[in-house]
MARSE-709959 format. One line per field, with one value per residue (C-alpha): y, z, x. Coordinates in Angstrom, 3 decimals, padded with zeros to 6 digits. Example, Ala and Ser with C-alpha at 12.3 -4.5 7.8 and 13.67 -1.06 7.14 Angstrom:
y c(-004.500/-001.060)
z c(007.800/007.140)
x c(012.300/013.670)
***
This chain:
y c(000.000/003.775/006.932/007.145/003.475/003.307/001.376/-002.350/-004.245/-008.381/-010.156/-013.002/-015.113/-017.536/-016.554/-019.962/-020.708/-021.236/-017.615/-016.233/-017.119/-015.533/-012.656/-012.311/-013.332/-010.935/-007.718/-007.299/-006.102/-004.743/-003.433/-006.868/-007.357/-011.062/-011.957/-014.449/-016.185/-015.977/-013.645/-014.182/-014.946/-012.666/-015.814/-019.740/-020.066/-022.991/-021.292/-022.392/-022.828/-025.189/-027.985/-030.319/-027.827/-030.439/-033.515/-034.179/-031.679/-031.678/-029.147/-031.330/-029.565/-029.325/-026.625/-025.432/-024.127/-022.687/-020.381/-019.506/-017.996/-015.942/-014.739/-015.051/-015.597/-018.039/-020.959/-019.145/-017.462/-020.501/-021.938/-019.137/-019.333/-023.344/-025.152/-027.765/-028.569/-032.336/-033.597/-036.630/-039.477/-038.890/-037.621/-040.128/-043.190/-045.243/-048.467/-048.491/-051.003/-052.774/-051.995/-049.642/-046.677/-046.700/-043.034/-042.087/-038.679/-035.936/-036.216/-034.018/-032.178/-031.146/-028.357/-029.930/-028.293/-027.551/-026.283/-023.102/-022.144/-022.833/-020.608/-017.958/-017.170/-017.155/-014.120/-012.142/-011.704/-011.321/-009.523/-006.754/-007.100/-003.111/-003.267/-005.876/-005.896/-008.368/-008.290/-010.976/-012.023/-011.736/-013.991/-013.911/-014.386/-014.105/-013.397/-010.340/-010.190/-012.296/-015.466/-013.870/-011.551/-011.581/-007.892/-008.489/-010.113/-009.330/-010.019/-010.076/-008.079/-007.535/-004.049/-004.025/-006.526/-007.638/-005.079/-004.960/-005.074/-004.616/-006.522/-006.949/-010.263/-012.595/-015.767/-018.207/-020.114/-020.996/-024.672/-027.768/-025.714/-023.678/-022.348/-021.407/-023.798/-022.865/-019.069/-019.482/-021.555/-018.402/-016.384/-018.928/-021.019/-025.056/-027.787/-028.077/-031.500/-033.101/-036.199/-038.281/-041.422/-042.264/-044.696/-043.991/-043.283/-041.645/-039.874/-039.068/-037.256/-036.963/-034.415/-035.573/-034.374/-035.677/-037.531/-035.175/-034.693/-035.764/-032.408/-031.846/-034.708/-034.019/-037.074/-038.426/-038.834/-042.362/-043.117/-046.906/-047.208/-049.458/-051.991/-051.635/-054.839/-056.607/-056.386/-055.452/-052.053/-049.809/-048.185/-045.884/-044.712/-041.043/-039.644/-036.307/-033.572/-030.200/-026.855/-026.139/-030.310/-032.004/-034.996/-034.611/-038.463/-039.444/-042.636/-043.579/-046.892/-046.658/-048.660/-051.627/-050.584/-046.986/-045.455/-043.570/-040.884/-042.958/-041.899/-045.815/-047.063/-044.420/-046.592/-050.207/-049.042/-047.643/-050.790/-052.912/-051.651/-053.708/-052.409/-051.170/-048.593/-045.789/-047.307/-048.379/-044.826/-042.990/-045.978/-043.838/-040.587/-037.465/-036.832/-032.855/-033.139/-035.008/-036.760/-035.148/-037.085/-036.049/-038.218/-036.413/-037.376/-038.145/-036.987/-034.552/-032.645/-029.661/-029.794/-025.776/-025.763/-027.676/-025.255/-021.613/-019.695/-016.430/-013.851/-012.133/-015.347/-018.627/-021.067/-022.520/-024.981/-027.226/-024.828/-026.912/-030.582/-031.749/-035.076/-037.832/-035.783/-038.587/-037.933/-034.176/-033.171/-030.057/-027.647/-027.839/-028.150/-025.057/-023.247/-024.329/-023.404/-020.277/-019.803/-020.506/-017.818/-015.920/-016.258/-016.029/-012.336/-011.420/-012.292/-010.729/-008.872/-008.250/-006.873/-009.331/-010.392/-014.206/-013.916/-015.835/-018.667/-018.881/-018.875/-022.132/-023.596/-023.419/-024.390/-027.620/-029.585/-029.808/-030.856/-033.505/-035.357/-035.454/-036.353/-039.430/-040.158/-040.242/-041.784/-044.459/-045.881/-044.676/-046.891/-050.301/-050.059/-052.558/-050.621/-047.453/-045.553/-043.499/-043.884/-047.281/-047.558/-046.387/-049.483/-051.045/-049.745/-052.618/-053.125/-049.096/-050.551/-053.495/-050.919/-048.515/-051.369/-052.745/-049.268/-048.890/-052.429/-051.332/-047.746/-050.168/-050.664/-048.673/-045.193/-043.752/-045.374/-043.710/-040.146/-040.674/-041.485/-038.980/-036.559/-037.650/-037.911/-034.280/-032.932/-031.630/-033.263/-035.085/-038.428/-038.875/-038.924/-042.479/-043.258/-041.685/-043.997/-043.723/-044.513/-047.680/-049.084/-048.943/-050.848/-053.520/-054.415/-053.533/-056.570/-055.989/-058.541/-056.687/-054.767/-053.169/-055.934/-053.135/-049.617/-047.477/-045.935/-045.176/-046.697/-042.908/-042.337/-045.424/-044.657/-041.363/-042.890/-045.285/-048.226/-050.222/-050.618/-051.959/-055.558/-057.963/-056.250/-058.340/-056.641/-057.018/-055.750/-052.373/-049.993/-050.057/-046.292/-043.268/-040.963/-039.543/-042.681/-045.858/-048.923/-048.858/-045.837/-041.984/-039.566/-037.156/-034.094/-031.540/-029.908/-029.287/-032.138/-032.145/-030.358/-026.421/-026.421/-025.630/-027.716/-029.184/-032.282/-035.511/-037.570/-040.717/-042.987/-044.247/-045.293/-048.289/-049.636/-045.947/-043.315/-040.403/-041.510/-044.920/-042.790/-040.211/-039.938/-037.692/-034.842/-031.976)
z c(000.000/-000.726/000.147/-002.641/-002.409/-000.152/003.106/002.588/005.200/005.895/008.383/009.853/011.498/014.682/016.997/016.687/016.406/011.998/012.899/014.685/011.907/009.184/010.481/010.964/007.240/006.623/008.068/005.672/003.258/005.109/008.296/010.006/012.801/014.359/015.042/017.656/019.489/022.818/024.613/023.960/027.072/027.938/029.141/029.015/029.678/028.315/025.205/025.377/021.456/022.131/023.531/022.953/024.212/027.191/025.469/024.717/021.756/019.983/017.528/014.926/013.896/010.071/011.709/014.387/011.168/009.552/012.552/013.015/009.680/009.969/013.363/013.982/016.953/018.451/019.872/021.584/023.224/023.202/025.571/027.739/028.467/029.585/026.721/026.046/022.552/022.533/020.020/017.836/018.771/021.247/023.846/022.722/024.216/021.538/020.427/016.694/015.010/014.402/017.193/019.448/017.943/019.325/020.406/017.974/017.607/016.839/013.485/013.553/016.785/018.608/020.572/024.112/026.501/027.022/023.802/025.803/026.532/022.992/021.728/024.110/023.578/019.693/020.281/022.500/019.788/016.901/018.766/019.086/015.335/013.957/012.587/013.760/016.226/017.745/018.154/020.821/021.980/018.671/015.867/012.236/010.888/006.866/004.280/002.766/-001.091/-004.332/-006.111/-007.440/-004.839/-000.985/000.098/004.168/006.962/009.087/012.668/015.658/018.529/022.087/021.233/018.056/015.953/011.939/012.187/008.455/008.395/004.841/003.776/001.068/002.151/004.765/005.557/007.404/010.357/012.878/013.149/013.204/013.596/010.723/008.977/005.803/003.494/004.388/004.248/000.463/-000.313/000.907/-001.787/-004.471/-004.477/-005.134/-005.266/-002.732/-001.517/001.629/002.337/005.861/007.371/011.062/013.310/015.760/017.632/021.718/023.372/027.130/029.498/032.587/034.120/036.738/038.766/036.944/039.615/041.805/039.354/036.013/034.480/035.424/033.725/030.473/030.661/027.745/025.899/026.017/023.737/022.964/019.489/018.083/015.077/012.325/011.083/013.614/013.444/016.704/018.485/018.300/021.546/022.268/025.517/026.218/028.204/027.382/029.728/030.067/031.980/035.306/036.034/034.999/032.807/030.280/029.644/026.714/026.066/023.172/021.489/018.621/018.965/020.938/022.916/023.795/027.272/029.597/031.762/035.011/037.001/038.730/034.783/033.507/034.431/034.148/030.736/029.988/031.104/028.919/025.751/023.563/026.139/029.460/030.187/030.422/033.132/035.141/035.224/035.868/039.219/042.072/040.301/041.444/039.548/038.865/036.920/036.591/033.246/029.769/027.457/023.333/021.060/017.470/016.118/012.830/009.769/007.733/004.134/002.373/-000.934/-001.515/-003.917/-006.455/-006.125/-007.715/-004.766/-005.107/-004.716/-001.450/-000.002/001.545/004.937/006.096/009.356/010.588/007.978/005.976/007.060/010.442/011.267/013.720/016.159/016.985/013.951/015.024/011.817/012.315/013.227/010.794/008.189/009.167/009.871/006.307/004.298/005.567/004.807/000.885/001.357/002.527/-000.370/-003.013/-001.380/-001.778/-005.216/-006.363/-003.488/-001.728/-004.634/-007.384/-008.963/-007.779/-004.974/-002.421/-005.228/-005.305/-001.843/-000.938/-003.666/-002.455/000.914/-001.131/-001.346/002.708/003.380/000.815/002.093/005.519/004.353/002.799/005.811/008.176/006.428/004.974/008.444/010.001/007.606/008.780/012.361/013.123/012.433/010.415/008.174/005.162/001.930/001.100/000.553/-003.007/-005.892/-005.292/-002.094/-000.985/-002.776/-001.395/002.257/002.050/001.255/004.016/006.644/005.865/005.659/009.920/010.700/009.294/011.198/014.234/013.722/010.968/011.691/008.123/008.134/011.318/010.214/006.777/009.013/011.372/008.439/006.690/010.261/011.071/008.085/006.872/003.796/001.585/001.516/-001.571/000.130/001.571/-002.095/-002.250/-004.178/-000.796/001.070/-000.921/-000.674/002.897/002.836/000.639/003.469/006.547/009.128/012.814/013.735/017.129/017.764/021.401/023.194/026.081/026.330/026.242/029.216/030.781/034.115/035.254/033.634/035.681/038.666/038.995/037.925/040.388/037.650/039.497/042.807/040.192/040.531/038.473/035.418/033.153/031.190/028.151/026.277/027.394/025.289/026.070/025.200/026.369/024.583/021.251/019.963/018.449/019.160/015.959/014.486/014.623/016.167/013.821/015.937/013.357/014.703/011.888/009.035/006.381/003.815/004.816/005.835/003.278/000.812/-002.066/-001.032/-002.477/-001.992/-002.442/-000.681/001.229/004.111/006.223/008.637/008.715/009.558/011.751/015.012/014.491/015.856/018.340/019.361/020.574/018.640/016.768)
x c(000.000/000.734/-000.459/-002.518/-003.915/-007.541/-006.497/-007.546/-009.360/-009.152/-011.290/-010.605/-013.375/-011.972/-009.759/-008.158/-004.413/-005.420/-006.851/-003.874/-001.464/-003.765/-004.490/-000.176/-000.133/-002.650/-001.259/001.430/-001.352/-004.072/-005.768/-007.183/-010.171/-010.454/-013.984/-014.304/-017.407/-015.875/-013.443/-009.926/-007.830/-004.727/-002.850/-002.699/-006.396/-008.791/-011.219/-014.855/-014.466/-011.618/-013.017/-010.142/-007.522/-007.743/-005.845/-002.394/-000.958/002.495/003.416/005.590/008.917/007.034/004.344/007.110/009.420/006.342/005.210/008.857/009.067/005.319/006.193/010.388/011.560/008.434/010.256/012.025/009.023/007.232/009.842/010.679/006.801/007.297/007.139/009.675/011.482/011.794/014.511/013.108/013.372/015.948/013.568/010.838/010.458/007.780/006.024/005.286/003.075/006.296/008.311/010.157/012.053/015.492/016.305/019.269/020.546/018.033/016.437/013.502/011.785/008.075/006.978/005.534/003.345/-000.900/-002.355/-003.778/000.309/001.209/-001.633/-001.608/002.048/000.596/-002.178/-000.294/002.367/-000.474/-002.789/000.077/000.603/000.272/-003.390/-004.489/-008.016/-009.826/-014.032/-014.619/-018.179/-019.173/-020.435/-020.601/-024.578/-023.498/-021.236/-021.981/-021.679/-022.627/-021.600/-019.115/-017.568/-017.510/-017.500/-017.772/-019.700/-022.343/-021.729/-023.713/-021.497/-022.493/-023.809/-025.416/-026.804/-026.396/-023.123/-022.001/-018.204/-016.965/-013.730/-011.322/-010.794/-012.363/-010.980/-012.995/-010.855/-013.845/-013.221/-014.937/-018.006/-017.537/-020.651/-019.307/-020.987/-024.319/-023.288/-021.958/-025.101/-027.050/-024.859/-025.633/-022.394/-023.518/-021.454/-018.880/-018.423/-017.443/-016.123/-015.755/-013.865/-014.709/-012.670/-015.128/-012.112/-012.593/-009.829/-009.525/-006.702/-005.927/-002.983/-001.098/001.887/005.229/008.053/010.222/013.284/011.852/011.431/014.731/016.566/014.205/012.212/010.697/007.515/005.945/003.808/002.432/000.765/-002.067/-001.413/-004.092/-003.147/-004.361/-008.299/-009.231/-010.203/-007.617/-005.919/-003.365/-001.594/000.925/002.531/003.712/005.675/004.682/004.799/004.728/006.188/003.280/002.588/-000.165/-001.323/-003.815/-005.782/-007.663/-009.379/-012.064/-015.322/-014.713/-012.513/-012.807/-011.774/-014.304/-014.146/-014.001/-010.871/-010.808/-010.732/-007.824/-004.389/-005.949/-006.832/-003.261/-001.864/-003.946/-002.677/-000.019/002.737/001.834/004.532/002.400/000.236/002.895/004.384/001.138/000.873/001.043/001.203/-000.986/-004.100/-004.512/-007.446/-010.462/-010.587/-011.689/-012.877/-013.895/-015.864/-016.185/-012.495/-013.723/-011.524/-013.809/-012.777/-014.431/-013.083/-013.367/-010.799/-012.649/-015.630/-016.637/-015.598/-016.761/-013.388/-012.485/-012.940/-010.847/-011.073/-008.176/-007.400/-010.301/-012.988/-011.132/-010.541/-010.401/-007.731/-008.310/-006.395/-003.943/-001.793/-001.513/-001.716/-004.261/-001.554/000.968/-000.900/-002.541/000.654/002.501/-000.881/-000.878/002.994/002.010/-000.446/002.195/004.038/001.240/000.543/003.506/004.189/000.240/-000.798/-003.931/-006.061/-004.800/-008.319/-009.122/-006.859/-008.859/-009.204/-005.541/-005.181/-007.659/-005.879/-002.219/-003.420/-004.776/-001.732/-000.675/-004.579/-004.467/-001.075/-002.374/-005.780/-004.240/-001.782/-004.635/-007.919/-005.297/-005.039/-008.660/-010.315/-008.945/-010.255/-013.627/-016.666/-014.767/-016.839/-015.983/-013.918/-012.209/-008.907/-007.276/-007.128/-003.435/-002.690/-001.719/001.798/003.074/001.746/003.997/006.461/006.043/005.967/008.748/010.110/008.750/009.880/013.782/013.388/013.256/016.873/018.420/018.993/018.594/015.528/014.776/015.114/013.247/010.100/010.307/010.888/007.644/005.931/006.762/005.276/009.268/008.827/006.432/005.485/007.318/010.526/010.308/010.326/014.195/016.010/018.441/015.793/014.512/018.142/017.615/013.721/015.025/017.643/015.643/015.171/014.354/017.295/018.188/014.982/014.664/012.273/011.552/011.080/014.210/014.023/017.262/018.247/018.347/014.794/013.118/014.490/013.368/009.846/009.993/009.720/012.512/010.232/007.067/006.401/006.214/007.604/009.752/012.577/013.417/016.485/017.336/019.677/023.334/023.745/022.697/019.768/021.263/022.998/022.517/024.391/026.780/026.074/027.148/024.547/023.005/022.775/021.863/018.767/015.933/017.414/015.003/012.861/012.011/008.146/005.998/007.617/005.447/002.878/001.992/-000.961/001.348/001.543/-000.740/-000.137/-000.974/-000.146/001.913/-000.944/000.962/-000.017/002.564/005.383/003.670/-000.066/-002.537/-001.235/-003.312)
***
């Protein structure tokens, strides 16, 4: 803009973390107000519209780069504020469908603590973003405009009523609950189609206080996975640190086998799983909460790409397509659409004709490689709904598990998962002709047959005192190498965020949640 160009104006409805990093995107270009439903807390508070905000959430180092580069300088706030960066997997302790991961030197990273710190720390630096407002308590009742154009919204605030905002732009990031089909209908826009696949998963979590000392000696994530081979319910158990010395522990299990929100039922239910590590570490442990529990996990697409969006217009984040939040896909692939958008401003600008179009359609690619990623696995649990599986899937499944069985043992294999996992690259990559020398030798001769804890780690747990416990083969090395091999201690290996997306391949038994769960 100039001083001879009209001041433009972007709105931005949900105050949501999809919203946050829009409205950042946004303010290069224009003036921006954030409409929200609720009020926005000034600290790590839960959000009424975040319902979920209660269970287990890693940012994966793919999103983590992504917010770095809209708003520089985040991780650091992120963990001055009590958030821990975890190096992958060398501060992961985890049980694959085929195996435990053997925690080699770092090959990718998350961002650990509550999802109300890790958003908070996110609007108090957007929220002080020149131009940019909030309206809070307020809802959007329509888009204002035609078929062809979207020239505002009209909102419902706490002192007026049908409030006509106009807008150069308005992107719509309210969530699961978003009402923007029904508001383009009302403008005449047809033909947007949704799809759905439903594990009928349940999730539930429980905070409780972590040992005296574990914080300290940066004790790991646990995580024990499901195998979707096996055709039985699938459940889940975590364990993840976070601020203020507390573990953050997540069940799940889809129909069958789902857990409930009875506190008696929480650790039986995490030792009943395929390893039970995580119940024998919550034993004894101090419940801070009561326990949450969230049924609709169902993945869910709006394919607004492939429609006549009218200009001035795009969603992005869960307006978009909500993931089975074990995978925790729904961050990053928030965070690196809205770095694409980034770009595509800056190359046209604000006022380029079609410019919303263009927008929802380079957020496209990072929704459709998770989409695959997750529904690819969803779909083999007892009782899933949905889409079936794509025509010869079966010959790239083989693939990728023989792929996760060699990343049991083979450290190259190791960091191409975690690379794909993370979101840092595309799926493509495990097709690498590096990488397929790698698959065609992998074995799991000398696979860890117990969890790599450290003898430090399970003492200050208290594992040593549990009964009846039979161990397995523990690691002979500390955290960070690998029996054999040289530590790669590179932080951030892999493809820049926002790299280009594949659909291929898909992926069972390999969905996201195979290395860490309960993520979103």
């Amino acid at each position: 803009m100039n001083q001879s160009t009209p001041p433009r104006h972007a709105v931005v409805i949900g105050g949501s973390l999809a919203g946050l990093l829009a409205a950042a995107v946004l303010a290069e270009h224009a003036t921006v107000t954030v409409i929200d439903a609720d009020p926005l807390p000034e600290g790590p508070a839960p959000r009424r519209g975040l319902p979920q905000a209660r269970h287990t959430h890693l940012l994966w180092s793919g999103g983590a780069r992504a917010i770095e580069r809209i708003l520089p300088g985040i991780t650091d706030d992120w963990t001055k504020a009590g958030a821990i960066r975890r190096s992958l997997p060398t501060d992961l302790v985890t049980m694959t469908a085929q195996g435990w991961i053997p925690r080699c030197g770092e090959k990718q990273f998350n961002i650990s603590c509550s999802r109300d710190l890790l958003d908070s720390v996110v609007r108090a630096r957007v929220t002080a973003l020149k131009g940019v407002t909030t309206l809070q308590r307020s809802r959007v009742r329509a888009l204002e405009g035609t078929a062809s154009r979207v020239t505002g919204v009209l909102v419902d605030t706490p002192e007026e009523e049908g409030r006509l905002l106009a807008a150069d732009l308005v992107v719509d990031a309210s969530g699961r609950g978003s009402r923007a089909r029904i508001w383009l209908q009302a403008l005449g826009v047809t033909g947007i189609r949704q799809a759905e696949v439903d594990s009928g998963l349940v999730y539930a979590t429980r905070i409780f206080e972590a040992p005296a000392g574990a914080h300290e000696m940066g004790f790991p994530i646990v995580n024990v996975q499901s195998d979707p081979r096996v055709p039985v319910p699938g459940q889940t158990a975590t364990i993840v640190p976070i601020e203020n010395g507390q573990w953050q522990a997540t069940l799940s299990g889809t129909r069958g086998g789902r857990p409930t929100d009875d506190p008696d039922a929480f650790i039986p239910f995490a030792k009943a799983v395929r390893d039970p590590i995580v119940g024998e570490l919550l034993e004894g442990r101090k419940p801070l909460t009561d326990v949450a529990v969230t049924k609709g996990t169902a993945n869910r697409r709006i394919y607004f790409e492939k429609a006549e969006l009218p200009d001035g217009f795009f969603a992005v984040g869960d307006s978009v397509a909500t993931f089975n939040p074990l995978y925790g896909q729904g961050m990053t692939v928030a965070a690196q659409g809205l770095l694409a958008v980034r770009t595509l401003l800056r190359a046209k600008g604000l006022e380029h004709p079609g410019i919303g179009r263009e927008a929802q359609r380079v957020i496209a690619p990072q929704v459709s490689t998770a989409w695959e990623l997750a529904t690819s696995q969803d779909i083999l649990y007892p009782g899933a709904t949905g889409m079936k599986p794509r025509a010869g899937a079966g010959l790239l499944n083989g693939y990728v598990s023989r792929l996760m069985t060699g990343a049991t043992t083979d450290e190259a294999l190791t960091a191409a998962l975690f690379k794909v996992l993370t979101m840092s690259t595309a799926p493509t990559h495990w097709l690498h002709p590096s990488v397929v020398w790698h698959v065609l030798r992998a074995s799991d001769q000398g696979a860890l047959k117990a969890p790599p804890l450290t003898s430090a780690e399970r003492a200050v747990a208290g594992l040593d005192r549990a009964p009846g416990r039979t161990p397995g083969r523990t690691p002979d090395t500390t955290p960070g190498t690998t029996p054999g091999t040289t530590p790669d201690a590179t932080p951030g290996t892999g493809t820049p965020a926002g790299a280009p997306a594949s659909t291929g391949p898909s992926a069972d038994p390999v969905g996201p949640a195979d290395a860490v769960g309960q993520a979103r």
